[in-house]
Structure formats: structure tokens, C-alpha cells
C-alpha positions in Angstrom: -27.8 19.1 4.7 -30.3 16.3 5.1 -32.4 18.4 7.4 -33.0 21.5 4.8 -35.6 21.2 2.4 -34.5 21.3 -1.2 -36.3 23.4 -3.8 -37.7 22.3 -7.3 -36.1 24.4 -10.1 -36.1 24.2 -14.0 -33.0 25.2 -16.4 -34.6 28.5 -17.3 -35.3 29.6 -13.6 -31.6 28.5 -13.0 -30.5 30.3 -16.1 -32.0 34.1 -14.5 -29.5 33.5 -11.7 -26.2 34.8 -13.9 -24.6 37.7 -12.6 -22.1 38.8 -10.0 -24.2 39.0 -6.9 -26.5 36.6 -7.9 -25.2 33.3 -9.5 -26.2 29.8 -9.7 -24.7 26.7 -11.3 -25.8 23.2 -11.9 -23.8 20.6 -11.5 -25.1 16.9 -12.3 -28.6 17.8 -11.4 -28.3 20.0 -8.3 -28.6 23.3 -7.9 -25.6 25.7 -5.8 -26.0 29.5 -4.7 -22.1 30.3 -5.0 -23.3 34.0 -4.8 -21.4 34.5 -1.5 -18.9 31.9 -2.6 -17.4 33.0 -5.6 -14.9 36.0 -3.4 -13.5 32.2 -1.8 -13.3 30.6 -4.9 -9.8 29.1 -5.1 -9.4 29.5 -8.9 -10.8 33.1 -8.3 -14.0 35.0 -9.6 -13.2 35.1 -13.7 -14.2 31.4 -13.6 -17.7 31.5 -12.0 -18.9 34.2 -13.6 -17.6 33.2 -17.2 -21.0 33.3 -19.2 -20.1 29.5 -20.2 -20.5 29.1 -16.3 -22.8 31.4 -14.7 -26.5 30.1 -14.4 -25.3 27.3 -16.7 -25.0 23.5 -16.1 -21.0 23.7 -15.3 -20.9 19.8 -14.3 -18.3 19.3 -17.0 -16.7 22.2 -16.0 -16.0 21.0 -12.7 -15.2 17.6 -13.1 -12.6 19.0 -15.4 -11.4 20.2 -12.5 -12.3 18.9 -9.5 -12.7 15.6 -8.1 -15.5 14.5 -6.9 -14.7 14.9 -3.2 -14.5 18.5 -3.7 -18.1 19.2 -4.0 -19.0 16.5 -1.0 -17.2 18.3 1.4 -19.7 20.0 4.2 -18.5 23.6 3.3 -19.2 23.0 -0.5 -22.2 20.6 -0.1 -24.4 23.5 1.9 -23.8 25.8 -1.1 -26.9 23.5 -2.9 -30.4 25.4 -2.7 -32.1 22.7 -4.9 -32.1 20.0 -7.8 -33.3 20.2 -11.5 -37.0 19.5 -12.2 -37.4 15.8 -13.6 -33.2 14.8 -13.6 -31.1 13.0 -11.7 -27.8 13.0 -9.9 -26.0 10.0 -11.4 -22.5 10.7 -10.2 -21.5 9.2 -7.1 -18.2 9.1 -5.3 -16.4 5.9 -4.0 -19.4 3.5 -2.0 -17.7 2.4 0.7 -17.2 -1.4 0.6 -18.2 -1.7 -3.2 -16.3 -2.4 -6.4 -15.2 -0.3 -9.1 -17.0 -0.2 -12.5 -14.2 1.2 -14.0 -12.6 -1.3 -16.2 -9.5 -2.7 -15.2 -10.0 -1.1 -11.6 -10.5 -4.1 -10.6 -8.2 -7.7 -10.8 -10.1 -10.2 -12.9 -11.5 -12.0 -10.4 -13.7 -9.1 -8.6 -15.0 -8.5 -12.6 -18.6 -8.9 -13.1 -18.6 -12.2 -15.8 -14.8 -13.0 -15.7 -13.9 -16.3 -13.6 -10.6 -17.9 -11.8 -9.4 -21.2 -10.8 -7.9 -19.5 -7.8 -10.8 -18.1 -5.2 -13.4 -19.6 -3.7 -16.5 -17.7 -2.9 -15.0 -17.3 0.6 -12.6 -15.7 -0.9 -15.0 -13.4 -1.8 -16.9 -12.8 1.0 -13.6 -12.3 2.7 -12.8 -9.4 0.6 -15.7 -8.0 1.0 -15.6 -7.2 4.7 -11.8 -6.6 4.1 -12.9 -4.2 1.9 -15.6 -2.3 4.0 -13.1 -2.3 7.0 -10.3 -0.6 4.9 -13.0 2.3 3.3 -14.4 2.8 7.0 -11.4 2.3 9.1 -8.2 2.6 7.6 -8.3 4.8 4.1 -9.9 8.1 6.4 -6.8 7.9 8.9 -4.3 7.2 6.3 -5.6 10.6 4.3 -4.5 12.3 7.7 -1.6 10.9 8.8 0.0 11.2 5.4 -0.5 15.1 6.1 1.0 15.4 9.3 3.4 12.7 9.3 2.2 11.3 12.2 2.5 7.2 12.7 -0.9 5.3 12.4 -3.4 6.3 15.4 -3.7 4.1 17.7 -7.5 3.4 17.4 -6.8 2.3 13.9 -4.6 -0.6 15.3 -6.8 -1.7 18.0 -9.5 -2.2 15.5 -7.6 -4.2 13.1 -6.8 -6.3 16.7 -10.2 -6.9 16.9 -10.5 -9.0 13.5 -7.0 -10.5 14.0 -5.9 -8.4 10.5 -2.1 -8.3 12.0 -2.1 -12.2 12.7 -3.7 -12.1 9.2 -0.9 -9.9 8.0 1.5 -13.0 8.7 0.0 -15.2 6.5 -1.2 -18.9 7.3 0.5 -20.9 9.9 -0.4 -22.5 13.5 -0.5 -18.6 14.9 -4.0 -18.1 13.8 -5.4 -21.1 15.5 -8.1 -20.7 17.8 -8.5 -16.9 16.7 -11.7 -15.5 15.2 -10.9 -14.6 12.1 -12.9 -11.0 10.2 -15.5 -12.0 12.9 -15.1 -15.7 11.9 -15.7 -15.3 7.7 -12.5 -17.4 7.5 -11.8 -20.2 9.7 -8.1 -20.5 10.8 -6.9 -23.6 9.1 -8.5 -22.2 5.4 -6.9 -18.9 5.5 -4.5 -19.3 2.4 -2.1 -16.8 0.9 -5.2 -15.8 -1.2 -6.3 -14.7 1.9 -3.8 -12.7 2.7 -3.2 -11.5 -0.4 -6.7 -9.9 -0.5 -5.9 -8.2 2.6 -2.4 -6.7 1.0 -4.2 -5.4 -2.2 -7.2 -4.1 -0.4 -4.7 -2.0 2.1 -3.0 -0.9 -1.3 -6.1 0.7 -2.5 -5.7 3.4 0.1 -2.7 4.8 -2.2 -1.1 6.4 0.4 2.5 4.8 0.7 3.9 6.5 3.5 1.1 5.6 6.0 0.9 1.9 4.9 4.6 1.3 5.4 3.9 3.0 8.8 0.8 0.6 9.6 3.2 -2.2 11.0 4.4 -3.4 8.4 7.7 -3.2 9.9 6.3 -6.5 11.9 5.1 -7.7 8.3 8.3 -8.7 7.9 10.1 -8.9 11.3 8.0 -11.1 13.0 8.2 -13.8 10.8 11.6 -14.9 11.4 10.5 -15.1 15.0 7.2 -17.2 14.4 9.6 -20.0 12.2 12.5 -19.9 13.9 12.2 -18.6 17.3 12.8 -20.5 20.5 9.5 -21.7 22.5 10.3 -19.1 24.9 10.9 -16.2 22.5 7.8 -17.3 21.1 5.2 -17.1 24.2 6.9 -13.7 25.4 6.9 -11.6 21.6 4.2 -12.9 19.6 1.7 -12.3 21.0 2.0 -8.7 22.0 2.8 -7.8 18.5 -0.1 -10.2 16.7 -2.6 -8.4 19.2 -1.0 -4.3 18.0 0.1 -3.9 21.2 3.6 -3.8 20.3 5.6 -3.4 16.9 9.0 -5.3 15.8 11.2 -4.3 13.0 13.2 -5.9 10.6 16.9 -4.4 11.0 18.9 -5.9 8.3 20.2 -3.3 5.5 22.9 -0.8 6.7 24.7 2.5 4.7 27.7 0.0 4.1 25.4 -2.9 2.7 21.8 -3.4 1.3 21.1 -6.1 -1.0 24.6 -7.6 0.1 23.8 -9.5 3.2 27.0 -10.9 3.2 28.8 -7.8 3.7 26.8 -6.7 6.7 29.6 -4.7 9.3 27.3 -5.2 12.2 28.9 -7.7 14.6 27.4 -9.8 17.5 30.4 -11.3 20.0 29.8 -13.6 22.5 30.7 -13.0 26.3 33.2 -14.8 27.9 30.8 -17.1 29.6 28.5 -17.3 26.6 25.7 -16.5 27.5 25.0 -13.2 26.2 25.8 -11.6 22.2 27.5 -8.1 22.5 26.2 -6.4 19.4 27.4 -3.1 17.7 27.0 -1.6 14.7 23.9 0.6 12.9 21.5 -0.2 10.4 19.5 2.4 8.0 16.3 2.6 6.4 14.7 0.5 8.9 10.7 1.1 9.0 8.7 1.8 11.8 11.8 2.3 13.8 11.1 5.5 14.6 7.6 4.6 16.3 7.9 4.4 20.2 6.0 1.7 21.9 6.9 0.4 25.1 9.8 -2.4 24.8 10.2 -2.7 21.2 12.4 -5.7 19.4 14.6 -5.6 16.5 15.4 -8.9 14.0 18.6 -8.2 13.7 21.2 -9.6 11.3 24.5 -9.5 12.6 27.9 -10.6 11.8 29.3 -13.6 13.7 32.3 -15.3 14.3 31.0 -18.3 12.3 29.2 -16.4 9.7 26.0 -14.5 9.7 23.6 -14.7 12.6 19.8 -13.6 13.0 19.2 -12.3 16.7 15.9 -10.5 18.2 17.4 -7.3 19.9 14.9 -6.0 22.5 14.7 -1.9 22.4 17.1 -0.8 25.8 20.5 0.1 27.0 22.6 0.9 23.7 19.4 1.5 21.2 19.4 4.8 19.5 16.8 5.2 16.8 16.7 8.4 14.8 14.5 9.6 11.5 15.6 9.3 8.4 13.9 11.9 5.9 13.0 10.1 2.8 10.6 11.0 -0.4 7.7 9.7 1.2 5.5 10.5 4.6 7.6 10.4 7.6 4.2 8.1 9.2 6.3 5.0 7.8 8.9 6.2 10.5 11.9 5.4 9.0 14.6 5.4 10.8 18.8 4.7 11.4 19.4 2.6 14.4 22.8 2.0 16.5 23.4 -0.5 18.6 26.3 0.4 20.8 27.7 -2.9 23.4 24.1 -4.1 23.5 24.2 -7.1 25.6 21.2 -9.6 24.7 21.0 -12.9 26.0 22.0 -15.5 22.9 18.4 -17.9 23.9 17.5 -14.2 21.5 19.2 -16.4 18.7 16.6 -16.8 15.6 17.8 -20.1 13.9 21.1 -21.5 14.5 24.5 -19.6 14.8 25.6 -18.8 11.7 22.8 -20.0 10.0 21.0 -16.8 9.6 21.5 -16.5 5.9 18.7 -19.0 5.4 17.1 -17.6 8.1 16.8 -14.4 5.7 16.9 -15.9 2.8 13.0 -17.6 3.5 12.2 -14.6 5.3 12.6 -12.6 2.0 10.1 -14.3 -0.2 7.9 -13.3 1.7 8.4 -10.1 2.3 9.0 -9.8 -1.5 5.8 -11.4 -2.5 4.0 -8.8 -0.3 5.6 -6.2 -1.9 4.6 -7.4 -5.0 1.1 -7.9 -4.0 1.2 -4.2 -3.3 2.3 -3.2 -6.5 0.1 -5.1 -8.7 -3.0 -3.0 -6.7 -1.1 0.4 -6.5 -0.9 -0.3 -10.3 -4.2 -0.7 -10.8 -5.2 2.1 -8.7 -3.0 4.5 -11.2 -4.8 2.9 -14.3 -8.6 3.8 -12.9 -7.6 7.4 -12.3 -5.9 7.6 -15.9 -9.1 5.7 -17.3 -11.3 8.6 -15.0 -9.4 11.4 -16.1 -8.9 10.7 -19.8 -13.0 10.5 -20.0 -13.6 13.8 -18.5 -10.8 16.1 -19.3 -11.6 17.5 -22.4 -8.5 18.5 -24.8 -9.1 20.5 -28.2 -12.8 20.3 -27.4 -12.5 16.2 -27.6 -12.2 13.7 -24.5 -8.6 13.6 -23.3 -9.1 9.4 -24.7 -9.6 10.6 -28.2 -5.7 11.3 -28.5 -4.4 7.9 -30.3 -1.0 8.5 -28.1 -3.0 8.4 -24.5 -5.0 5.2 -25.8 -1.6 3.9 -26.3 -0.4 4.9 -23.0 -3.0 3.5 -21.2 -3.0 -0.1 -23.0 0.7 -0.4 -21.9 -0.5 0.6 -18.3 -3.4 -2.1 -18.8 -1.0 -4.9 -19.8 1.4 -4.0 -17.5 -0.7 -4.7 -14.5 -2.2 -7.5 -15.3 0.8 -9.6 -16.5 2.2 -8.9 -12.9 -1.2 -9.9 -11.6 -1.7 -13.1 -13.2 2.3 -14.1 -12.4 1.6 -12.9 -9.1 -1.3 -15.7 -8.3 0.3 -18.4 -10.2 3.4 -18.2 -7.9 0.4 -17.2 -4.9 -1.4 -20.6 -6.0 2.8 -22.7 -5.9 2.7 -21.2 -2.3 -0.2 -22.5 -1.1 1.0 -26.4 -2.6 4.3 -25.9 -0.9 5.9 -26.2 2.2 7.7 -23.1 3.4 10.9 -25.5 3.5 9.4 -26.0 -0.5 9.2 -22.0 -0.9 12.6 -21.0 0.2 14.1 -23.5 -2.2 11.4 -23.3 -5.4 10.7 -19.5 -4.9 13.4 -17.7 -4.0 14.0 -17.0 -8.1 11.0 -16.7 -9.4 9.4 -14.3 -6.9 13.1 -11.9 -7.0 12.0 -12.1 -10.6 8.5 -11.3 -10.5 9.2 -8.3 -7.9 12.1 -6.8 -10.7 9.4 -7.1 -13.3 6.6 -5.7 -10.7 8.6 -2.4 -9.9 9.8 -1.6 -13.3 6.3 -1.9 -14.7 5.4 0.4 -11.8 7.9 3.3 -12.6 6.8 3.0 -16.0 3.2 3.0 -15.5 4.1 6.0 -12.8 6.1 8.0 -15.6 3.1 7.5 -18.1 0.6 8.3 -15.6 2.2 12.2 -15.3 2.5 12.6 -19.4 -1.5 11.6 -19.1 -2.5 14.0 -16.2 0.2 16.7 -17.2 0.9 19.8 -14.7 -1.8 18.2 -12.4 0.6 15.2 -12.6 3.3 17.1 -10.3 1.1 18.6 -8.5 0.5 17.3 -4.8 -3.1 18.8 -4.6 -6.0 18.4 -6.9 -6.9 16.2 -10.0 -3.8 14.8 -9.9 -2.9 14.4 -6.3 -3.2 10.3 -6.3 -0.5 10.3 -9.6 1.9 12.7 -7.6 2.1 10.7 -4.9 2.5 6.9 -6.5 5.2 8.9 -8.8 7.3 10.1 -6.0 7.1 7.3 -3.8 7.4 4.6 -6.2 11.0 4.1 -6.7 10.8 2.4 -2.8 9.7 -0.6 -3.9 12.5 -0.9 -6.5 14.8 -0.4 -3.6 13.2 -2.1 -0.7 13.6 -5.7 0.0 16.5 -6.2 -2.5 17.4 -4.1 -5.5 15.6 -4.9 -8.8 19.3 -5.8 -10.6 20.4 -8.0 -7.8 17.0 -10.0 -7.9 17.1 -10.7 -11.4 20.3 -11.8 -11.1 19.3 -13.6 -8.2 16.4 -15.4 -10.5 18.7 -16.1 -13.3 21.0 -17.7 -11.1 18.8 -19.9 -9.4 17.7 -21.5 -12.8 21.1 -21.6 -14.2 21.9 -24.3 -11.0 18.6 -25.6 -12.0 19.9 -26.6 -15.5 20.4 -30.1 -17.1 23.7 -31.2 -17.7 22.1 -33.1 -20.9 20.5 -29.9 -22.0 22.3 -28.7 -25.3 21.5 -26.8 -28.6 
């Protein structure tokens, strides 16, 4: 379209054009010939040629409609023959890289005037390529893959390679030394959990659930386990492959006979005679990314031993069936049930001592819970810039949708909801960065089970809220409402995922109960 040469019209010239067979609209400044167009029309002719429509300015029209994206597409964007004599286009979709001026679309740091104790201007400049990579790279393949299902392409993970984003992904520790870090924005020993944080949130923004489960974070939180407690040798031969996308690794813990209880896990490891090998049997379910086939692929398994409960990396081979799971969200996360059947693995594969794998896990899972919550704060506040959108141009009883005192109401809960679980979130992000990860697994394990029950009830009820506000469109998987749909349906995962909200506030409560003072008394 940049090569035609755009025409020069006024309102009344526009106005002439108003009948079936020749019709013109306006919409925020620009001229369209929808002549030919209006047979195609999705909502059918009646609406074009509506004399509140035809030869009219119909931009509110549209956007009552339509989002923006609509009229950008090529097909659509040809349709324009010229732009209004002395007027401007003024709206815009998303500018890839920038920030929102929507209020409340972004966290209080990224505000225009608003300061935080927390971030640095590194911090800063580090979001803002984060940012620009995400828009360009990530959010156009995630759009796709969430329609066909398909995992992550493969492009998209040698890119993220290239900027060390998956070494990133782990958070700060001695594997990022000596890597360039977003083309060296960050140097290895300053990346903090702010950091990585940043890069969560900004992932989040793509609101497409589905494909970021399926974008390794399977490895988000099975590698870990291997980086902290992993033999030297286990070390040199798995993480690298995996920090570098080249290979994947899942977290295998929750099975059909027990999620949150770890301790009832029915998966057993026995040693050999001679022991030096585990035999391992036993399935596990609702594992992510185990569906995705990549060369020799490892499991963290958590497996019941003669002397308790043992963590063991199980390499993908003899014995290792992996089949899809169909859940409420895109099959691109590739979740799957895996059986192990007389799997022999080699015990040096032990993570952490025998028997000591509950505190193996137990670390493991604040982080993997504080990620998750990291991902809800942003999916949150994703949901309360399209409510803020939509309320101002959907136009109810011939008044903004925002002049209802019941959707104002709605929309402050939303509001308050998010950023309560946003500031918790970096006061516990700020503890992590002041304590040791031996610190963490004893400090945090409460307060960051309780932050992630608070984070996913918030969600479902800023999700529930979010479909009263959009209505129909609301349930609708295409359209105006497409983004509210989706975060609806899929949102009930995170409640689920990396420990039930019930059993991590009772996890939270208990921890500070052990924590109480015998002198303490009413």
C-alpha cells in the first residue's frame, strides 16, 4: 500500500459515495472503497449500507466492532483509496517494543512519573529489548501456533539461544557466567530475579497460554533441580544442550494417583542387585512439553524409594512412552502422560541424595511457583487494558460502556486485584535477591504458596468479571473478545499447576504456625 498514491478527499465528496454499488466509509481519517467488499462482508451487506454507515465516518462504528488489527490486515488495508482533507489518523495499533498508555496496562514501574525502590535503570533498558524481542519474535509465532497446535517453531528457539533468554529463564546463578547476556545489556553477575522477572511478564504479554507453556517452560522448571543438585558429570553432559534450545527437559512429578501430595507418589525406583543402576516404573500425568520430540530428551523424575522419596533425571529411551493429554488449552504446551516401564538408569542420574528428594522439590517449587506468579500478575494486567479499551469504545444505551456505575466497579476490583499481587510479588522478588537459595527454601516456601493461592483466585475472578464486561464477545473465541475467551478458559491451570491453591495456603499457614512464639499470648 506504500507504493499507491493516496487521494485528497473532503466529508462531502465522501458523503456522494452512499449507495449499493458505490460506497465509501471513513474510518479515523482514511478513506475505504468497500464497493466490491461489502458481498464479503462477514457481518453481511445490511451493515455497510445502513444510512448511519454508508458515506459516513463509521470509525465508531468499527471499533465497536472490530479491533484494530482487523483493518491493518493487507486484504482490508488495500480497501483505502484516500484520507480526509486536513485530519489525521490518530489511532494506532500495538508499536512494537513501546509501552502502553493505557492506565494500569502497565506495572508501576514502566508508568510515566511513578518510581520504585526496586529497578535500576538497567532494569529498564533490559526490558526494553526484552520487550522488542517478544513483539518481533515471539508474540507473531505464538498467534500461530496457538491455532494449529503445533509446539513452538524451532526458529523461535534458536533466536532466544542467541541472547541466552533460556539460561535467562533459570534465573541468576554461576550458569550465566561468561555468556553475553540480551547482546550484553546485563552483565552475568547483575542479572537478579528482577531480571528475570521482566523476562516472565514480558513473555506473559503475548496472552496466549497454551504456546508459552509449550515455549520450554517444561525446562523452566526441570532443569533447575539439575543445575543445584546435579552431579559434575550430569551437569557438563545436560545443561548445556538445554540452556543453548537444543534440547528440552521436563519436570515429571505429579501422577493421576497424586498431585499436590508428593508424598503419595506410586512411582517406584529399585536398585539393581549390584547397585548401580535405579529400575523405575510407574506413569506420571499432566507433564508439559512431554509431548515435544527432540532427540534424547530427560525427565526429573520423582520417584519412590526404598528410603523415602528420591529425585532422578530419566533420559528419554528404552521403557519411555509419552502420549497427549487433551486439556482446555492449546495442545502447543504438549502436555502429556508418560510411563516408565523397567527403565534402567544409572543411579550417578541421582539429583540430591537418596531419599532426600523432598527437599530437593521442595526448593525447586518456589521457584517454579514464583514464576507462575510472575505470569499471573502480567496476564492480569493484560485482561484489565482490554476491559479499560473496550468499556471506552463500546457504546451501550447510546453512552460509553464506562458510564455503567456496575462496570466502573468491576473494573476497580480488577485494578486492585492486580496490583496487590504485583507489589507482594516484588517484595518477596526483592527477599529473593537478599537471600541465599538455602535462605529461600526455608524463608519462602509459605509466603510465596500464599502469594500464588492469592494470585490465581484474583485471576479467576478478574477472568469471571472480564466476560460480564465484554458479554457474548466474552465467550466468543474470535473477535472483540478473543483475548478475554482465552485467559477465561485457560485460567483455572495456574490454580492447579504447581500445587493446588487449598494445599498452598495451607502450606503458608503452616509454615508460620512453626514460626510462632511460644511466649506469644492474647
Amino acid at each position: 500500500m506504500a507504493s499507491r498514491e493516496l487521494k485528497t478527499f473532503t466529508r462531502d465528496e465522501v458523503a456522494k459515495h452512499n449507495v449499493d454499488g458505490d460506497l465509501w466509509i471513513v474510518i479515523d481519517a482514511k478513506v475505504y472503497d468497500i464497493s466490491k467488499f461489502k458481498n464479503m462482508h462477514p457481518g453481511g451487506v445490511a451493515v455497510l449500507i445502513d444510512e448511519e454507515v454508508a458515506g459516513k465516518d463509521a470509525t465508531e462504528a468499527f471499533y465497536g466492532l472490530h479491533k484494530h488489527e482487523v483493518i491493518a490486515r493487507p486484504q482490508y488495508a488495500r480497501l483505502q483509496i484516500g484520507v480526509i482533507e486536513g485530519e489525521k489518523s490518530v489511532i494506532h495499533g500495538r508499536v512494537v517494543g513501546e509501552l502502553s498508555k493505557v492506565p494500569y496496562a502497565e506495572p508501576t514501574w514502566l508508568s510515566e512519573g511513578y518510581h520504585s525502590p526496586y529497578y535500576t535503570e538497567n532494569h529498564r533498558k533490559f526490558q526494553k529489548a526484552v520487550r522488542k524481542f517478544v513483539d518481533e519474535v515471539i508474540s507473531p509465532d505464538a498467534a500461530a501456533r496457538e491455532e494449529d497446535g503445533k509446539p513452538p517453531s524451532k526458529s523461535v528457539i534458536e533466536t532466544m539461544a542467541k541472547v541466552n533468554l533460556h539460561a535467562m529463564r533459570m534465573g541468576p546463578g554461576k550458569h550465566l557466567k561468561g555468556l553475553e547476556l540480551m547482546g550484553g545489556i546485563v552483565k552475568p553477575e547483575e542479572f537478579d530475579y528482577f531480571h528475570e522477572m521482566i523476562i516472565t511478564q514480558e513473555f506473559s504479554r503475548c496472552g496466549k497460554r497454551g504456546y508459552g507453556d509449550g515455549l520450554m517452560s517444561g525446562s523452566v522448571i526441570g532443569l533447575p533441580p539439575v543445575l543445584n543438585f546435579g552431579n559434575p558429570e550430569i551437569k557438563a553432559k545436560v545443561i548445556p544442550d538445554v540452556l543453548s534450545g537444543q534440547k528440552l527437559i521436563c519436570l515429571a512429578i505429579s501422577e493421576a494417583f497424586a498431585g499436590s501430595d508428593v508424598a503419595g507418589l506410586k512411582t517406584t525406583a529399585k536398585k539393581t542387585e549390584d547397585g548401580k543402576h535405579w529400575i523405575i516404573n510407574g506413569t506420571k500425568k499432566w507433564i508439559t512439553n512431554g509431548t515435544q520430540v527432540v532427540d534424547i530428551w530427560p525427565f526429573t523424575v520423582g520417584c519412590r524409594t526404598d528410603d523415602g522419596f528420591t529425585v532422578i533425571l530419566v533420559e528419554r529411551g528404552d521403557g519411555v512412552e509419552t502420549k497427549a493429554i487433551k486439556t482446555s488449552y492449546s495442545p502447543a504446551a504438549g502436555t502429556a502422560f508418560i510411563t516408565f516401564d523397567n527403565v534402567k538408569v544409572p543411579v550417578e542420574n541421582t539429583l540430591g541424595r537418596e531419599g532426600g528428594g523432598i527437599f530437593v522439590m521442595l526448593s525447586n517449587f518456589n521457584h517454579e511457583r514464583w514464576v507462575m506468579c510472575c505470569s499471573s500478575a502480567r496476564s492480569q494486567r493484560l485482561i484489565v487494558e482490554e476491559c479499560l479499551k473496550w468499556t471506552t469504545q463500546r457504546k451501550a444505551f447510546g453512552k460509553p460502556l464506562h458510564s455503567q456505575a456496575i462496570i466502573r466497579s468491576k473494573i476497580a476490583a480488577m485494578i486492585s486485584r492486580v496490583e496487590t499481587v504485583q507489589n507482594w510479588l516484588e517484595n518477596i522478588t526483592y527477599q529473593m535477591n537478599n537471600m541465599s537459595y538455602k535462605e529461600q527454601a526455608s524463608k519462602l516456601a509459605g509466603p510465596i504458596g500464599l502469594l500464588k493461592m492469592h494470585a490465581t483466585r484474583t485471576a479467576q475472578e478478574t477472568a469471571t468479571d472480564a466476560v460480564q464486561v465484554f458479554g457474548g464477545r466474552g465467550i466468543t473465541r474470535t473477535g472483540m473478545g478473543s483475548s478475554i475467551e482465552h485467559y477465561h478458559r485457560t485460567v483455572p491451570f495456574d490454580a492447579i499447576l504447581g500445587g493446588a491453591e487449598d494445599v498452598l495456603g495451607d502450606l503458608g499457614v503452616r509454615q508460620a504456625i512453626r514460626s510462632m512464639p511460644k511466649s506469644a499470648k492474647l
